[in-house]
C-alpha positions in Angstrom: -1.9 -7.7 14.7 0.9 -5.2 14.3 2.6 -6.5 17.3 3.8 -8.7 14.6 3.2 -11.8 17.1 0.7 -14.4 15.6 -2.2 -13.5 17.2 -4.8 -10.6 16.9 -4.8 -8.6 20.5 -7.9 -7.1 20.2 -9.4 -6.8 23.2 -6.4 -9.0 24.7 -7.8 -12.0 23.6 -5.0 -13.6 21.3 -6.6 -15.1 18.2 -4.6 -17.0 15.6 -4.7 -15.4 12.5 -4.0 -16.5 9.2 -0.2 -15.9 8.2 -0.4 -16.3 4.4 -3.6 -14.2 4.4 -4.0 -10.7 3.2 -4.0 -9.2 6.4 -0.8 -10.7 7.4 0.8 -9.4 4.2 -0.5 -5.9 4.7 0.2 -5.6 8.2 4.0 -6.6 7.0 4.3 -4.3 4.3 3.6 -1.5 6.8 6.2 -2.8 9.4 8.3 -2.9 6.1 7.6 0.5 5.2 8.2 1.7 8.7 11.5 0.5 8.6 12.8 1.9 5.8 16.1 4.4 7.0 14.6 7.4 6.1 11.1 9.3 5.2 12.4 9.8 1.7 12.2 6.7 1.0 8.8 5.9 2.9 7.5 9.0 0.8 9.0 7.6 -2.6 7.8 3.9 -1.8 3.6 5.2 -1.1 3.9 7.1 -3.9 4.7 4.1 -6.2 2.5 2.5 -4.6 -0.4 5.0 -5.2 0.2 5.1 -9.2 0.1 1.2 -9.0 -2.5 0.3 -6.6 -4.1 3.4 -6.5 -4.8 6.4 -3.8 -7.2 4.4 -1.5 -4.3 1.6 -1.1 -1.8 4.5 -0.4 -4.0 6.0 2.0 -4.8 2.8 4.0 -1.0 1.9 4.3 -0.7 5.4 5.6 -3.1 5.6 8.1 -2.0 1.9 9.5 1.8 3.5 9.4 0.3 5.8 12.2 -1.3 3.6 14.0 1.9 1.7 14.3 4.1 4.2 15.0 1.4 5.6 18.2 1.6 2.1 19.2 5.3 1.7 19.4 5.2 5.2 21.2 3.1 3.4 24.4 4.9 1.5 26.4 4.4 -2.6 25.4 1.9 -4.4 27.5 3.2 -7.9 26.7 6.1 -6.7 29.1 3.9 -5.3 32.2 
């Protein structure tokens, strides 16, 4: 779902997904954080978010920020 499309691509079968959920929120958040202008900021913001939410919360946002950013490094498939 990071596409940021309305549909889950796994497996290339688009699923709706539910846009007021808590996945939709999450995965927004980290297209949010992605965003920001610099890693200073992306830095500042997960560390906030660690002392309110908590390391594990942190962490997850982190390791989805990867996966997003190694997906915008492959070329899109929607486009093939």
């Amino acid at each position: 779902m990071i596409c940021g499309c309305l549909h889950d691509h796994t497996n290339d079968m688009p699923i709706p997904i539910d846009t007021w959920g808590d996945a939709r929120r999450h995965a927004c958040e980290v297209r949010w954080i992605a965003n920001l202008p610099t890693s200073q900021q992306r830095r500042e913001y997960l560390d906030a978010i660690e002392k309110r939410r908590g390391q594990a919360a942190a962490d997850r946002l982190r390791n989805d920020l990867r996966v997003l950013w190694a997906q915008r490094k492959r070329p899109d498939p929607h486009l093939s």
